[in-house]
N, CA, C and O of each residue as an XYZ file, in Angstrom:
796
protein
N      28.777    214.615    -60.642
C      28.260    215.502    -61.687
C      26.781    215.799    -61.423
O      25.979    214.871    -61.313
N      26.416    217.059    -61.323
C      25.117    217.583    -61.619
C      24.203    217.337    -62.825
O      24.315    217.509    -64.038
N      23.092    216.785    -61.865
C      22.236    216.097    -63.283
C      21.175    217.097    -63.560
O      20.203    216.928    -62.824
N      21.044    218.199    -64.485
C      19.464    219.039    -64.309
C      18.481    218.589    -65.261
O      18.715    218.151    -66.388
N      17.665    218.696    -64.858
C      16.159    217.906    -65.686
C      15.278    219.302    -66.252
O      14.798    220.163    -65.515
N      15.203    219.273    -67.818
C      14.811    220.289    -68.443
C      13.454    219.828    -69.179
O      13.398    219.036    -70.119
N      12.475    220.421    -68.620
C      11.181    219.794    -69.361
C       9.954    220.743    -69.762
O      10.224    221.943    -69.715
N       9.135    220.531    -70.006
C       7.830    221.352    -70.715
C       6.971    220.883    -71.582
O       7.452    219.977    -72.263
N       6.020    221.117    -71.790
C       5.189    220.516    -72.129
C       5.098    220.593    -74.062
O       5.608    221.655    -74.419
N       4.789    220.079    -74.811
C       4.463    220.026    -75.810
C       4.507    221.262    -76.671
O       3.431    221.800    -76.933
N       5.482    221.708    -77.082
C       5.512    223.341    -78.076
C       5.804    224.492    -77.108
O       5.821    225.691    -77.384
N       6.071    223.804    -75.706
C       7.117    225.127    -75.299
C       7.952    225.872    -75.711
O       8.006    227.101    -75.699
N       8.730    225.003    -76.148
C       9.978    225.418    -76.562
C      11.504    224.494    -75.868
O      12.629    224.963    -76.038
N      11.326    223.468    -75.276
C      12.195    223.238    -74.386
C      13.425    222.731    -75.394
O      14.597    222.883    -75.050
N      13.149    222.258    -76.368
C      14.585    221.604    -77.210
C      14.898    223.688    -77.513
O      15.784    224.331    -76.949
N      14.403    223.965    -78.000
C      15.022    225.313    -78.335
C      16.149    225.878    -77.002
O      17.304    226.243    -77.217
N      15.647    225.847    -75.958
C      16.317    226.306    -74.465
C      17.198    225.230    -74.757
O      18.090    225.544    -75.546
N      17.210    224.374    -74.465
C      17.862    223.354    -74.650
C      19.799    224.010    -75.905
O      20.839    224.665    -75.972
N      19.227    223.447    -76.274
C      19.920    224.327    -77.564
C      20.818    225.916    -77.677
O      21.571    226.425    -78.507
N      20.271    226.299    -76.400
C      20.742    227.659    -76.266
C      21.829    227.257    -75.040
O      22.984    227.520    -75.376
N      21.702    226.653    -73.635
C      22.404    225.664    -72.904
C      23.881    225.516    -73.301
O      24.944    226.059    -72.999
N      23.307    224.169    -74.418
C      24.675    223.546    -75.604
C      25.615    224.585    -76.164
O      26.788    224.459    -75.811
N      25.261    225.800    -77.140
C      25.875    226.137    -77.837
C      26.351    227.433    -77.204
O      27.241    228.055    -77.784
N      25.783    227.956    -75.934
C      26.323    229.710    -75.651
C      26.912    229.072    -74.479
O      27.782    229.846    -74.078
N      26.841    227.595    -73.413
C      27.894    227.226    -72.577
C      28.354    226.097    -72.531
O      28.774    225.683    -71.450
N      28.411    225.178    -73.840
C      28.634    223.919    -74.383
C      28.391    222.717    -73.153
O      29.145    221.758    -72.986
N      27.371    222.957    -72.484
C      26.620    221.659    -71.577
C      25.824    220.798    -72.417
O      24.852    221.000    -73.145
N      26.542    219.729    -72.098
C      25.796    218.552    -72.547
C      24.368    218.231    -72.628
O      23.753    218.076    -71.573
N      23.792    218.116    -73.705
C      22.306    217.788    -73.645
C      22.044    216.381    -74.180
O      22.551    215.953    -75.217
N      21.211    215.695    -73.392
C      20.279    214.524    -73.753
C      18.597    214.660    -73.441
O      17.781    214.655    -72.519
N      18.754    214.822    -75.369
C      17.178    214.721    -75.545
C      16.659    213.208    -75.267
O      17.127    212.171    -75.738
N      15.477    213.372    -74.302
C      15.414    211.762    -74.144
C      14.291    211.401    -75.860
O      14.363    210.318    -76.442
N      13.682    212.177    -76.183
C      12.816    211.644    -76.563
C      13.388    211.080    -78.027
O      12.907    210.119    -78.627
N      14.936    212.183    -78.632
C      15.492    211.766    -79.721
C      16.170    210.124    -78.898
O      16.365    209.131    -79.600
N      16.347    210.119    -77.924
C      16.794    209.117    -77.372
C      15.833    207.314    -77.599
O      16.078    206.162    -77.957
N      14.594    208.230    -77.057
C      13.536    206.899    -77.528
C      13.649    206.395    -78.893
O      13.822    205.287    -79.401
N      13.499    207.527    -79.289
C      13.440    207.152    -80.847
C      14.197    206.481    -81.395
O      13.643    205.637    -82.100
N      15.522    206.450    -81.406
C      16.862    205.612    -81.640
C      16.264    203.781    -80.831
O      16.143    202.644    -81.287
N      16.118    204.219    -79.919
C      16.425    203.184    -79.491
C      15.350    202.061    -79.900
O      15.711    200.905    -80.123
N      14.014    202.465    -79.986
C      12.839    201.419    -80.792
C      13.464    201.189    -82.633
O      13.011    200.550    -83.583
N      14.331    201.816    -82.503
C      14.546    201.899    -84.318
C      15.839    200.644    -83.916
O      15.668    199.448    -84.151
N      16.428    200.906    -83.622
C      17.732    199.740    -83.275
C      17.775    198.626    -82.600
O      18.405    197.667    -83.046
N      16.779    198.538    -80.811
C      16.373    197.482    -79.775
C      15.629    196.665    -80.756
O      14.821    197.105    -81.574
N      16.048    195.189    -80.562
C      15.486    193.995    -81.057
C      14.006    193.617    -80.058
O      12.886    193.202    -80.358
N      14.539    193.926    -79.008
C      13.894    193.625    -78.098
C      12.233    194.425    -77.792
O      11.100    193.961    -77.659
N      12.710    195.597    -77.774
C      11.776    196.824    -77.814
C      10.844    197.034    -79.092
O       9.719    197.534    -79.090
N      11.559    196.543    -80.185
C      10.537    196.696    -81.209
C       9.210    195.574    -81.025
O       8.003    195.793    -81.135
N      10.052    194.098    -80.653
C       9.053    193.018    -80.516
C       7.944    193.426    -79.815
O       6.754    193.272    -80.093
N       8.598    194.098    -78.639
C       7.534    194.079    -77.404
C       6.782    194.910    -77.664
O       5.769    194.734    -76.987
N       6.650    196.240    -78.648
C       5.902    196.994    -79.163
C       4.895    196.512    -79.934
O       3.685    196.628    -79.743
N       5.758    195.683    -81.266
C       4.479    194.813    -81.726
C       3.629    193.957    -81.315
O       2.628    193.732    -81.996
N       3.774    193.533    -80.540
C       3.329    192.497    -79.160
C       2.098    193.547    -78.777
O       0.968    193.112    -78.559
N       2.307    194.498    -78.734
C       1.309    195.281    -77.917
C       0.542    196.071    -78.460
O      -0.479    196.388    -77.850
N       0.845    196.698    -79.947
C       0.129    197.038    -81.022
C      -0.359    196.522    -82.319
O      -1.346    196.947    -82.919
N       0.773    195.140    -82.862
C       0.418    194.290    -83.879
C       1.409    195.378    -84.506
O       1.969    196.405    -84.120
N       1.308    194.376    -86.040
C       2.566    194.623    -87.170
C       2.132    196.011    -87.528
O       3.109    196.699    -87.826
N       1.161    196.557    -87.588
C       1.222    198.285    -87.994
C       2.145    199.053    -87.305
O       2.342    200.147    -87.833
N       2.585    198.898    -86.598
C       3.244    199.524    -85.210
C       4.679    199.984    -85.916
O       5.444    200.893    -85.596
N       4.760    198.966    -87.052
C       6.410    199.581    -88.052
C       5.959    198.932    -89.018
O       5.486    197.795    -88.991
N       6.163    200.035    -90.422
C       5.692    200.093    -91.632
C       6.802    200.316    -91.961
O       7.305    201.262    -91.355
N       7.834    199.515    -93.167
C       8.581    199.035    -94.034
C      10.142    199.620    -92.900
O      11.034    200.452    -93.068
N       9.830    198.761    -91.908
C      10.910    198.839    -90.757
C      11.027    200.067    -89.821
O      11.820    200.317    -88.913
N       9.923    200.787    -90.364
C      10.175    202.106    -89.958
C       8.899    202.161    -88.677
O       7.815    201.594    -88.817
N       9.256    202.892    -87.544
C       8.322    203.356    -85.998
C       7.405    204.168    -86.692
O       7.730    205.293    -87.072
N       5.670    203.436    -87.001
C       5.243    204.161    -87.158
C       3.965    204.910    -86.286
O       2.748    204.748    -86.194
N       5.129    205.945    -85.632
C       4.664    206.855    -84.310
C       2.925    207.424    -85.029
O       1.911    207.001    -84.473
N       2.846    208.070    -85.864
C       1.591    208.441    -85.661
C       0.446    207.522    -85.844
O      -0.720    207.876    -85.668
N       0.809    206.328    -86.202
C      -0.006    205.478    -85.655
C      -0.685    204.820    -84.066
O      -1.782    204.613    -83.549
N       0.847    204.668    -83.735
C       1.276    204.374    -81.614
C      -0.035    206.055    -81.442
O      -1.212    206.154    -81.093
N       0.774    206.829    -81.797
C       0.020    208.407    -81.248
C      -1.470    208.101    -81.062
O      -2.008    207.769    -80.006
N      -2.198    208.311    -82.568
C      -3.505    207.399    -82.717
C      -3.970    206.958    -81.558
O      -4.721    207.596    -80.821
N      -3.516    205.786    -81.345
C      -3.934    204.825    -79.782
C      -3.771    205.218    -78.745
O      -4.771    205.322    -78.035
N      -2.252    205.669    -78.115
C      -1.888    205.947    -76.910
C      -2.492    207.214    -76.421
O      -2.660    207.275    -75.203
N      -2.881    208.325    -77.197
C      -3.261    209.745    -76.451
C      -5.061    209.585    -76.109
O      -5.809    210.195    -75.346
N      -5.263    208.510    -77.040
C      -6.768    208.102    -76.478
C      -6.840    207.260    -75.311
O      -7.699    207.456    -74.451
N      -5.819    206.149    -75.214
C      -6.046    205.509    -74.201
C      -5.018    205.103    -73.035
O      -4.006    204.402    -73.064
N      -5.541    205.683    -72.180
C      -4.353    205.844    -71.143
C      -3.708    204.085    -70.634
O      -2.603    203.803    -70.172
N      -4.213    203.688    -70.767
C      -3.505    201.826    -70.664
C      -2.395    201.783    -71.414
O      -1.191    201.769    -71.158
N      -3.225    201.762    -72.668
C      -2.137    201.969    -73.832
C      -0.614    202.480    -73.258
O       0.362    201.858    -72.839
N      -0.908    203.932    -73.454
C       0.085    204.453    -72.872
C       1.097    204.337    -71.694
O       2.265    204.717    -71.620
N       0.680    204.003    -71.224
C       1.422    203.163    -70.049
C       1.798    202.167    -70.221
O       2.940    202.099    -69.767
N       1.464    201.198    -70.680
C       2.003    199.729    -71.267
C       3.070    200.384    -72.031
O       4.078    199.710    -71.818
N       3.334    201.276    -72.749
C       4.222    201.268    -73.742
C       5.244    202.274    -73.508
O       6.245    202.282    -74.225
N       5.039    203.415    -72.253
C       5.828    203.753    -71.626
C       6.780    202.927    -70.651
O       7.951    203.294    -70.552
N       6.241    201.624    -69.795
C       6.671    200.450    -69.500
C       8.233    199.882    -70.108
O       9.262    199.450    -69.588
N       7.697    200.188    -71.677
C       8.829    199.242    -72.589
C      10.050    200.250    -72.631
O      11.217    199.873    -72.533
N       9.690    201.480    -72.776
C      10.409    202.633    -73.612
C      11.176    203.009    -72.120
O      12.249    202.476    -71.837
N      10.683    203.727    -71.443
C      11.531    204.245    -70.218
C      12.296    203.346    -69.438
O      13.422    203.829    -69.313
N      12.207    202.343    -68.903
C      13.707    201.637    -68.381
C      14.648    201.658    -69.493
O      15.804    202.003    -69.248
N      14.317    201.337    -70.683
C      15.791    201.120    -71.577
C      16.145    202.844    -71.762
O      17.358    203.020    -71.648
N      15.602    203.766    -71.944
C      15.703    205.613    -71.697
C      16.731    205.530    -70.814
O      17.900    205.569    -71.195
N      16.396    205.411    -69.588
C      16.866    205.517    -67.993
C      18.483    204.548    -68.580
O      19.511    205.225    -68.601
N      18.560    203.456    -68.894
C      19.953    202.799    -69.130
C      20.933    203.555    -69.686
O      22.102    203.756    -69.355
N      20.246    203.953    -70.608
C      20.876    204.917    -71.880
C      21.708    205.807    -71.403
O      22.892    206.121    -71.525
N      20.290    206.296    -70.529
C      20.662    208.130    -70.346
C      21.944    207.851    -69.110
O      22.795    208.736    -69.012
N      22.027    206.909    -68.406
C      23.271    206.576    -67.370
C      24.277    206.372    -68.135
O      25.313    207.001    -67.917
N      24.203    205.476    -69.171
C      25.410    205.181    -69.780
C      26.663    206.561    -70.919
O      27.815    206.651    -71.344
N      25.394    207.302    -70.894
C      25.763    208.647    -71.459
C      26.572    209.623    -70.249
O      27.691    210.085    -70.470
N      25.979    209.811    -69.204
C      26.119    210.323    -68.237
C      27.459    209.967    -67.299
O      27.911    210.584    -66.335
N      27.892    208.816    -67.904
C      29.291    208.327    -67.480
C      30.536    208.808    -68.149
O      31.551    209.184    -67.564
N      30.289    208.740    -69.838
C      30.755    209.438    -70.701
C      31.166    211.145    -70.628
O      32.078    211.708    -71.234
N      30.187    211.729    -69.692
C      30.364    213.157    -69.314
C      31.292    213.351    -68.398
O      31.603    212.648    -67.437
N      31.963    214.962    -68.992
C      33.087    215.492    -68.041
C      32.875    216.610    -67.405
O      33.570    217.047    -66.489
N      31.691    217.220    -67.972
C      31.094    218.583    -67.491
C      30.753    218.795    -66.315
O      30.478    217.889    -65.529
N      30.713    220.615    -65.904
C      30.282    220.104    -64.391
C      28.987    219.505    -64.092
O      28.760    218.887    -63.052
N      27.780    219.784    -65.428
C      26.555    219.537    -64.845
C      26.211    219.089    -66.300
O      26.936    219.488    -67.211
N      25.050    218.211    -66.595
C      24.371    218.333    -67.613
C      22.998    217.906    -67.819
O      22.235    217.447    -66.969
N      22.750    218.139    -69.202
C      21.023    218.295    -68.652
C      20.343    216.994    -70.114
O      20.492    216.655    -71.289
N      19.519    216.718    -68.767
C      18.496    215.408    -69.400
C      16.979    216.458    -69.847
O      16.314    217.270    -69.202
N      16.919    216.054    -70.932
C      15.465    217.154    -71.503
C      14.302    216.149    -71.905
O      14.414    215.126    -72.580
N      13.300    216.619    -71.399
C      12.422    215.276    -71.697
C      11.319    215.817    -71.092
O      11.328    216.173    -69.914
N       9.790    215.956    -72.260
C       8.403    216.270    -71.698
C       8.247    215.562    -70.533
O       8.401    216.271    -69.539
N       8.097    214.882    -70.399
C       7.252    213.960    -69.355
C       8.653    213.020    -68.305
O       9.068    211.865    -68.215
N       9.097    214.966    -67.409
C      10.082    214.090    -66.269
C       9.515    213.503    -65.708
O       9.474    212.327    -65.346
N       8.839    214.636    -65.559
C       7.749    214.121    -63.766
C       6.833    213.002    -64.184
O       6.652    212.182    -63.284
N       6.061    212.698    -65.582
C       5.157    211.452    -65.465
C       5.834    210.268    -65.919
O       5.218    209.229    -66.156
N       7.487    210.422    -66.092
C       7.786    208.869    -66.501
C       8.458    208.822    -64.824
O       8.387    207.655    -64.437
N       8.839    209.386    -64.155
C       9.520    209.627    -62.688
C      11.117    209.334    -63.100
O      11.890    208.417    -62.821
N      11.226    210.434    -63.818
C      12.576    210.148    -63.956
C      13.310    211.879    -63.613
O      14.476    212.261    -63.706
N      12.369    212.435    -63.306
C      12.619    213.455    -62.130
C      13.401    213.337    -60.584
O      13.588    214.017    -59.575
N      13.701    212.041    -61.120
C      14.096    211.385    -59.219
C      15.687    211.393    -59.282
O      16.429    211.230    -58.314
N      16.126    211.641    -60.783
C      17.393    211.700    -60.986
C      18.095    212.928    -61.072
O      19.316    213.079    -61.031
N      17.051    213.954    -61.218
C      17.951    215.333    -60.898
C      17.782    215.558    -59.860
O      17.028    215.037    -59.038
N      18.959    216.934    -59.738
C      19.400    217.416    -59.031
C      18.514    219.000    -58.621
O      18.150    219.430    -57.526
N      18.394    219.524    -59.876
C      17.705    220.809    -60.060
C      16.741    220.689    -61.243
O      17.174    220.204    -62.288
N      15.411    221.111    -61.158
C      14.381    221.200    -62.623
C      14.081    222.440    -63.298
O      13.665    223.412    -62.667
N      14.293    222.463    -64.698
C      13.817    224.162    -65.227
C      13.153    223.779    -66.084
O      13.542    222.860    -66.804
N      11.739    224.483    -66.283
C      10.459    223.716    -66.887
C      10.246    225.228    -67.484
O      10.251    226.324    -66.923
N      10.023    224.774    -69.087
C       9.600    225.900    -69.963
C       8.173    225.715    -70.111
O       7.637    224.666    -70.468
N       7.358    227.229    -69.697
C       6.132    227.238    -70.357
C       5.873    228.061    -71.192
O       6.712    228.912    -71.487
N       4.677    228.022    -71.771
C       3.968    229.105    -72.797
C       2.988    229.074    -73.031
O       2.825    227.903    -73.372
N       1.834    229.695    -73.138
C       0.670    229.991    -73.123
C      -0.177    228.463    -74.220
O       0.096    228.342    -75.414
N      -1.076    227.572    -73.546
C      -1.314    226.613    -74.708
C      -1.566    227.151    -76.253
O      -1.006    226.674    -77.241
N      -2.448    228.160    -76.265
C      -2.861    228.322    -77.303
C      -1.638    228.648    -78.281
O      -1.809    228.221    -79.423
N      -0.330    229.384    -78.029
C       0.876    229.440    -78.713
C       1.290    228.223    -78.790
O       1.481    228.062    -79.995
N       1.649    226.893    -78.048
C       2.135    225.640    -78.134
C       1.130    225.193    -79.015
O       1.609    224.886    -80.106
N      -0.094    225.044    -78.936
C      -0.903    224.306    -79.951
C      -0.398    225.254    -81.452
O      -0.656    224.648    -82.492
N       0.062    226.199    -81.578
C       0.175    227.055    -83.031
C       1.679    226.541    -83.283
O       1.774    226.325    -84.491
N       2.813    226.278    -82.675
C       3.868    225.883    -82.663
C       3.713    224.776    -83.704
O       3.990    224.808    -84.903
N       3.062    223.512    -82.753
C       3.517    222.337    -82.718
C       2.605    222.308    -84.472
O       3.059    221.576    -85.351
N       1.414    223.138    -84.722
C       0.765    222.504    -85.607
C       1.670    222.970    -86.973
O       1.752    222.295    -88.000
N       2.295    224.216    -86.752
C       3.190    224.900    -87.726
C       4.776    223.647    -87.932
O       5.323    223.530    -89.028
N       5.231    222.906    -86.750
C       5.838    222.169    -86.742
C       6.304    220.665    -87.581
O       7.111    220.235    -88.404
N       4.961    220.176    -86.561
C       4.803    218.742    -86.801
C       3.299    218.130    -88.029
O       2.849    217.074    -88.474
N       3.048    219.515    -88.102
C       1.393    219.451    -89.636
C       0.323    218.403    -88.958
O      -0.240    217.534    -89.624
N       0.109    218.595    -87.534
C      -0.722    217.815    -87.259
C      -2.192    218.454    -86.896
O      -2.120    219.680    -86.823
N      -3.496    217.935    -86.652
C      -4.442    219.166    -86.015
C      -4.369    219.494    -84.813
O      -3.515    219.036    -84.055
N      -5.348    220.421    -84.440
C      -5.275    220.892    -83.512
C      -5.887    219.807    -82.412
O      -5.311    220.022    -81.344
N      -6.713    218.869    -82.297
C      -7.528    217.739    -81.826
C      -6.156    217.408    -80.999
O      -5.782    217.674    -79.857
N      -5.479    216.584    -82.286
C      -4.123    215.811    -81.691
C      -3.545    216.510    -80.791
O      -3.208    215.856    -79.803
N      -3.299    217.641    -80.771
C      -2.062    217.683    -80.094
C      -2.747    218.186    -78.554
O      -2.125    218.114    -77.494
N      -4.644    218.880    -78.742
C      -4.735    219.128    -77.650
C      -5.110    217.768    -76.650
O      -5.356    217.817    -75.445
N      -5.074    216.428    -77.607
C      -4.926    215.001    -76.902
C      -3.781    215.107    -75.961
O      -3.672    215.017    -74.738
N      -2.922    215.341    -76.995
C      -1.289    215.007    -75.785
C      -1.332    216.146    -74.942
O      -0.994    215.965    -73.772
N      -1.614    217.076    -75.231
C      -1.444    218.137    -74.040
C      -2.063    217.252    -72.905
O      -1.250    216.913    -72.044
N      -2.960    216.948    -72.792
C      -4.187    216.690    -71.992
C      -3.386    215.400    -70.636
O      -3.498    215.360    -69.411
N      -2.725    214.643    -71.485
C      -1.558    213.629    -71.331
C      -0.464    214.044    -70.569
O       0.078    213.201    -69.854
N      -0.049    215.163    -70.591
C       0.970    216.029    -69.618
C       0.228    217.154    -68.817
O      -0.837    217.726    -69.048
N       1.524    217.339    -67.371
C       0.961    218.035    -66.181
C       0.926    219.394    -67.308
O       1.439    219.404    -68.427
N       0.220    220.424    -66.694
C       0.191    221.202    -66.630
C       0.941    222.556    -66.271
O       1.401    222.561    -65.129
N       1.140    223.631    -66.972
C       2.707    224.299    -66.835
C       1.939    224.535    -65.265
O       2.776    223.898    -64.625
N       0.946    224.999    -64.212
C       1.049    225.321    -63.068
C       1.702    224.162    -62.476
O       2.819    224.607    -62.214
N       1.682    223.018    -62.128
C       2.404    221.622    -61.758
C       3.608    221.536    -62.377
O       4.401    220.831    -61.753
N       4.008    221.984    -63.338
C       5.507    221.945    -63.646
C       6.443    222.705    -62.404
O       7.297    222.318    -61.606
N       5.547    224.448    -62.829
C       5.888    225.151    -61.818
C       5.939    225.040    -60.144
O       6.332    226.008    -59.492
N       5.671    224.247    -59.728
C       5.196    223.741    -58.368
C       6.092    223.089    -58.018
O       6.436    223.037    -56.837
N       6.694    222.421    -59.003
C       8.105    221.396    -58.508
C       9.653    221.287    -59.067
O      10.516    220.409    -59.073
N       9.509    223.108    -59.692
C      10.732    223.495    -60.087
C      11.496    224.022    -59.605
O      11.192    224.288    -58.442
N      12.815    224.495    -60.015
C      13.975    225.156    -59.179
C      13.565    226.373    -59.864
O      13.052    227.339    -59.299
N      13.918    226.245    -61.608
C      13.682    227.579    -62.421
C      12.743    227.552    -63.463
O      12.652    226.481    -64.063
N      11.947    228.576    -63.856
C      11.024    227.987    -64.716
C      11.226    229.626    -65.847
O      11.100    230.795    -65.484
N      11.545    229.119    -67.149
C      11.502    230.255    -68.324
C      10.407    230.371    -68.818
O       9.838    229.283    -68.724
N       9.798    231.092    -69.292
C       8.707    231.843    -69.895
C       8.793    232.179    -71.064
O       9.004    233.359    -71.343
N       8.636    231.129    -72.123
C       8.677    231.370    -73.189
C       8.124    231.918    -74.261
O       7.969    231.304    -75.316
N       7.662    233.560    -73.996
C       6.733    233.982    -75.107
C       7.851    234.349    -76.469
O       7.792    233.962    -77.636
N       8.819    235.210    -75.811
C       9.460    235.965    -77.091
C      10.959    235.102    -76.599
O      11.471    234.916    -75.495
N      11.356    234.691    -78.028
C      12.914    234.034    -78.101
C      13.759    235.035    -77.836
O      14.785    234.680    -77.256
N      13.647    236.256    -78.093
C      14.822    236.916    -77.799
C      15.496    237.180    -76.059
O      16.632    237.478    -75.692
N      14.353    236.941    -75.353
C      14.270    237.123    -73.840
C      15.251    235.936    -73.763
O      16.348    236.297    -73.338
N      15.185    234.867    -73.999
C      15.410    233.425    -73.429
C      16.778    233.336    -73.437
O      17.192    232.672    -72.487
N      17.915    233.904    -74.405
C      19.155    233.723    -73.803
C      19.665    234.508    -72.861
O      20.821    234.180    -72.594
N      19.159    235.669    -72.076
C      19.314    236.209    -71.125
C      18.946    235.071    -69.853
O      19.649    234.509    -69.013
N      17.386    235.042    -70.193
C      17.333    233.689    -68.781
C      17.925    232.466    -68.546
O      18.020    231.829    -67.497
N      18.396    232.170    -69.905
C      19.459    230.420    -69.449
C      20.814    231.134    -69.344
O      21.774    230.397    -69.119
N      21.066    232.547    -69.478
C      22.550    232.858    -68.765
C      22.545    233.024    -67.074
O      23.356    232.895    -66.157
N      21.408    233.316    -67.208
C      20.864    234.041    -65.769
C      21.287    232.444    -64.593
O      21.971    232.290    -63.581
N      20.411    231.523    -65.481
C      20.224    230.398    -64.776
C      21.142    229.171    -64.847
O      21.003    228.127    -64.209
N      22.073    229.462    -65.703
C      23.721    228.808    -66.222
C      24.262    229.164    -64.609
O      24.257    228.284    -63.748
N      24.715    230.538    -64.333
C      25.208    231.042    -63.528
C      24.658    230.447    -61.676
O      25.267    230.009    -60.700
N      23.588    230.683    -61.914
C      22.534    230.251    -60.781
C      23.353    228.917    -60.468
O      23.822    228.889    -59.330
N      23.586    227.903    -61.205
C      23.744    226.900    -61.436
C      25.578    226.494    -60.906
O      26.260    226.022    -59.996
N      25.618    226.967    -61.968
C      27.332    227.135    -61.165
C      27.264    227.504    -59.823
O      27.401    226.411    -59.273
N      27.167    228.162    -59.118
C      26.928    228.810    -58.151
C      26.578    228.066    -57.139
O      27.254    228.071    -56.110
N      25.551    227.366    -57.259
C      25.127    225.846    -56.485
C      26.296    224.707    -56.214
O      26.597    223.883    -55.350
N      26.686    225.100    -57.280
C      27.939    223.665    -57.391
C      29.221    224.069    -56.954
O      30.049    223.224    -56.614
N      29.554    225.730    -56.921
C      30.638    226.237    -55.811
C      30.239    226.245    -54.330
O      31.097    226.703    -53.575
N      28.998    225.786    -53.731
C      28.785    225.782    -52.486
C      28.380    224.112    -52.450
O      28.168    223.695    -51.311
N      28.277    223.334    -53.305
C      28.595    221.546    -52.869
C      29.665    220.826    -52.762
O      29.943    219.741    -52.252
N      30.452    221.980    -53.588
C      31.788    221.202    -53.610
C      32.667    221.925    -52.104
O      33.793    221.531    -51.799
């Protein structure tokens, strides 16, 4: 089975593409990051080692409390890495154990940060959504109600859409939604197509 790795940076749009994938050619999607999330909420293990590394604020009345982790990690790159450490091998388990479960010809792992957790090493083909920052910073703040500071922290934290582009197969351009189900048909097909000349 064809593994494609769908990524972008922060208010691209990539769960949206994503989403368009699933429902106009019913390919399997794994969001990793809804993936993380599950899994620090449920891992016995993963929560400890979190608190271990942030102290008991880290979950407030059982609950991941991310904009706290955020707080720390987009300031300090240790941080962040220590705690990417915990989170991405148990991701990577997951996302195999899902991937076994699949019958499709191909399906796609979606996740900001392929290329900086290196879990880019598992696809096959990459399609990396960009969009102009200043629209992703208006996205995410219309989104997630955070400022503009924050999120141009995490940007700062991920490659850059030229480096996305540099090590992709296909890359969408996400200004106007209406364009975008033309290009993931475009690139559905592309796709198939690859996989009638491997097999």
């Amino acid at each position: 089975m064809m593994i494609v790795g769908l990524t972008g940076g922060i208010g691209s749009g990539k769960t949206t593409i994503a989403q368009i994938f699933a429902s106009q050619f019913a390919i399997p999607i794994y969001i990793a990051d809804t993936a993380s999330k599950q899994l620090i909420e449920t891992n016995k293990d993963i929560r400890q080692q979190i608190v271990t590394l942030f102290g008991e604020k880290a979950f407030e009345q059982e609950k991941y409390n991310s904009k706290y982790i955020a707080s720390i990690v987009f300031t300090d790159a240790q941080k962040l890495q220590q705690l990417n450490a915990i989170i991405h091998p148990a991701v990577q388990r997951d996302f195999q154990h899902w991937v076994a479960k699949q019958s499709a010809q191909y399906v796609i792992k979606e996740s900001a940060i392929l290329f900086e957790s290196g879990s880019y090493r598992d696809c096959d083909l990459i399609i990396s959504v960009v969009a102009p920052v200043n629209v992703r910073i208006e996205r995410v703040m219309l989104r997630d109600k955070i400022d503009k500071e924050m999120i141009e922290k995490r940007i700062k934290n991920q490659w850059t859409d030229a480096e996305l582009v540099k090590y992709s197969n296909f890359v969408i351009e996400n200004r106007e939604i209406c364009k975008n189900l033309d290009k993931v048909r475009e690139i559905h097909f592309k796709i198939l197509k690859i996989l009638e000349k491997t097999h």
